[in-house]
N, C-alpha and C positions, 0 to 999 in steps of 0.2 A: 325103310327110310321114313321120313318126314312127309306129310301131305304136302303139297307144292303153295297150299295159301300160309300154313305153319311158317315154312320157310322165307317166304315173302314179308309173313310178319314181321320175325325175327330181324329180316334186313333192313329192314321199314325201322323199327325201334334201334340198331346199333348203327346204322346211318345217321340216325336224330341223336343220338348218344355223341355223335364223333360232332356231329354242326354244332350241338351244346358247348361241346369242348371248343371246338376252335373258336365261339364267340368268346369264352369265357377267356381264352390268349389272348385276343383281341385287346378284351377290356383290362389284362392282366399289363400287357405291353404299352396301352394308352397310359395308367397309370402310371407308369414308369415315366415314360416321357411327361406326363404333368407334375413328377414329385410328390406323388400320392406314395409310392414303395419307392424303397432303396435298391439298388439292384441286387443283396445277398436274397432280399426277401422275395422279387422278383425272380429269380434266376431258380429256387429253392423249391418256387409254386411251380413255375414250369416246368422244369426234369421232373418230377414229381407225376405229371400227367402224361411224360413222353413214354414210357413204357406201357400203359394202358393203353394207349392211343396205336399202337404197335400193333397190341395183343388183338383189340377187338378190328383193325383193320385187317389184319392175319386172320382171327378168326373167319369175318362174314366172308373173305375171299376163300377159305377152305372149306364153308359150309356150300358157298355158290358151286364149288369145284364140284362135291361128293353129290351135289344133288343132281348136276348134271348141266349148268349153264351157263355155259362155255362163253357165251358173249360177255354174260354180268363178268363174271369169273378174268376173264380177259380184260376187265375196264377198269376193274379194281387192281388188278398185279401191277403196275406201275405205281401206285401209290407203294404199296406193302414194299415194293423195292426199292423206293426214294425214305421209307421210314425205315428201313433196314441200313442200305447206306448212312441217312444221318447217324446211328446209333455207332457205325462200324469208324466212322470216322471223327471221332473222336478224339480227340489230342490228349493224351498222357498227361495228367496234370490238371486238366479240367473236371470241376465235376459234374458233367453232363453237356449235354447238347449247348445248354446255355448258361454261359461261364459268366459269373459278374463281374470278372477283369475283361473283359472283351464286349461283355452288352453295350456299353455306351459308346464304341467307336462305331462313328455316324453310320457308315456304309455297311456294316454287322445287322445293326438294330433298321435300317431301313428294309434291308436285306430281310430280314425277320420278320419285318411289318409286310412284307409283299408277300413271302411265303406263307402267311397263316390266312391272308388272304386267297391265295389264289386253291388251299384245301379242298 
């Protein structure tokens, strides 16, 4: 296996990887609401990062797993299952998590603004 500081790295740098991402939602959804993007172009940036954002939260929670720490490992699986669920749920028709017929109803995009927050 991995040295136990290697592996700590690694989770140190794809944690700082996922905070990058979620500011950069932030500032993707601000924009939106100020009329900086349209919501195709909005909507287009974001599904775009939600499958990455999946993979390396799946990933560091399967690296925590194999190496053996079962707390980290445990504290992350709730998120991997709340990114799994969005993905699963899905409505036929949409493309992707964030649909630009559906971003601008009020309680959706609040909704959004609260979830990328609480990441």
């Amino acid at each position: 296996m991995f040295p136990e500081t290697l592996v700590f790295a690694l989770a140190l740098f794809i944690t700082g990887a996922i905070l990058f991402l979620l500011i950069y939602y932030l500032i993707i959804l601000s924009d939106l609401e100020c009329d900086y993007l349209n919501a195709q172009e909005c909507c287009s940036k974001l599904n775009f990062w939600s499958i990455p954002k999946l993979a390396a939260h799946g990933f560091l929670t399967f690296l925590l797993l194999i190496h053996g720490n079962w707390m980290l490992c445990l504290v992350n699986l709730p998120m991997v299952g709340w990114l799994v669920y969005e993905q699963i749920r899905v409505p036929p028709g949409n493309i992707g998590i964030y649909d630009p017929a559906e971003i601008h109803n009020r309680g959706m995009y609040d909704n959004r603004l609260t979830e990328r927050r609480s990441d």
